[in-house]
N, C-alpha and C positions, 0 to 999 in steps of 0.2 A: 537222326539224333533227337532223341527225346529231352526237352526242357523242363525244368521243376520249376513252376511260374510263383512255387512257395516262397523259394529264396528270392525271388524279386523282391518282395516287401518284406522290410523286417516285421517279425512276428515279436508285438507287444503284449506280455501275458496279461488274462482279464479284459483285453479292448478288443473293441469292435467298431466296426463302422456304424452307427445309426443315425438318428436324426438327432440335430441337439434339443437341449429342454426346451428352448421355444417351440416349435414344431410339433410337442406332442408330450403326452405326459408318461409315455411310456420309456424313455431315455432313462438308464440308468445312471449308479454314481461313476460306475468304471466303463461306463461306455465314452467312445469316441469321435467326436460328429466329423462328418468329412473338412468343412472346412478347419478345425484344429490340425487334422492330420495336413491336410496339402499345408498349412502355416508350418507347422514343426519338420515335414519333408523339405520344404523350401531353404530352410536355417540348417536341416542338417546337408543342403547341398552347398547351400553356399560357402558352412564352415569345410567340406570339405574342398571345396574351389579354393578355398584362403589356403590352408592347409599346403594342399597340394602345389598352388605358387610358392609360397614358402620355404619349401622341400628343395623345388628345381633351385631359388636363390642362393639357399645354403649351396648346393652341388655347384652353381656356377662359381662361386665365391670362394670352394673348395672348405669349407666347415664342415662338408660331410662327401666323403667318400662310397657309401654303399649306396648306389643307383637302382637296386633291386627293390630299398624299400620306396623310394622315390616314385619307378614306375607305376608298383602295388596304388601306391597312392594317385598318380594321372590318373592309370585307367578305375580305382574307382570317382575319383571325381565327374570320371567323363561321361559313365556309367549312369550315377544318380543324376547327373544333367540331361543324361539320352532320356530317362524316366521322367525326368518334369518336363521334359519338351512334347514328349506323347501325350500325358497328360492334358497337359493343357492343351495340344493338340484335340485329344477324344474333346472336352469339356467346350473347346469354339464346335467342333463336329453337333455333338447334340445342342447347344445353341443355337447353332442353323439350324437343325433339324425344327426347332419347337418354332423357330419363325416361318419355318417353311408351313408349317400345318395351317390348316383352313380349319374354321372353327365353326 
């Protein structure tokens, strides 16, 4: 089974990952330094964690009856949480890595 690792990440038209203006003075106006993105992925997980509690409340409470769109909503919450758990997984990963080097 082939994966399209495009649709992991939303695609923001104009942005790119680069370094921010501190770092360098080549940072454009429509670029995107990594730490804004992991800030704005963080907020769009957690809105979707709220969301997604939310959702199941209403179902348990019986205000809503359609479970389908309910799941849709778990498993993407669970999804963008598996994504910032890797994440910041790799980012301790290379942190060890740069303590582990002898200088």
């Amino acid at each position: 089974m082939n994966i399209d690792t495009s649709t992991l990440l939303p695609a923001v038209a104009g942005t790119r990952l680069t370094p921010t203006a501190d770092a360098g003075a080549g940072a454009g106006a429509g670029a995107l330094g990594f730490a804004q993105w992991l800030e704005r992925s963080l907020a769009e997980t957690n809105t979707r964690l709220i969301a997604a509690d939310q959702q199941v409340q209403r179902l348990a409470l019986g205000e809503t009856d359609n479970l389908h769109h309910v799941m849709i909503a778990l498993e993407e919450a669970k999804l963008s949480f598996q994504l910032m758990v890797q994440v910041r997984n790799k980012l301790l990963e290379a942190y060890q890595d740069i303590l582990r080097m002898q200088v």
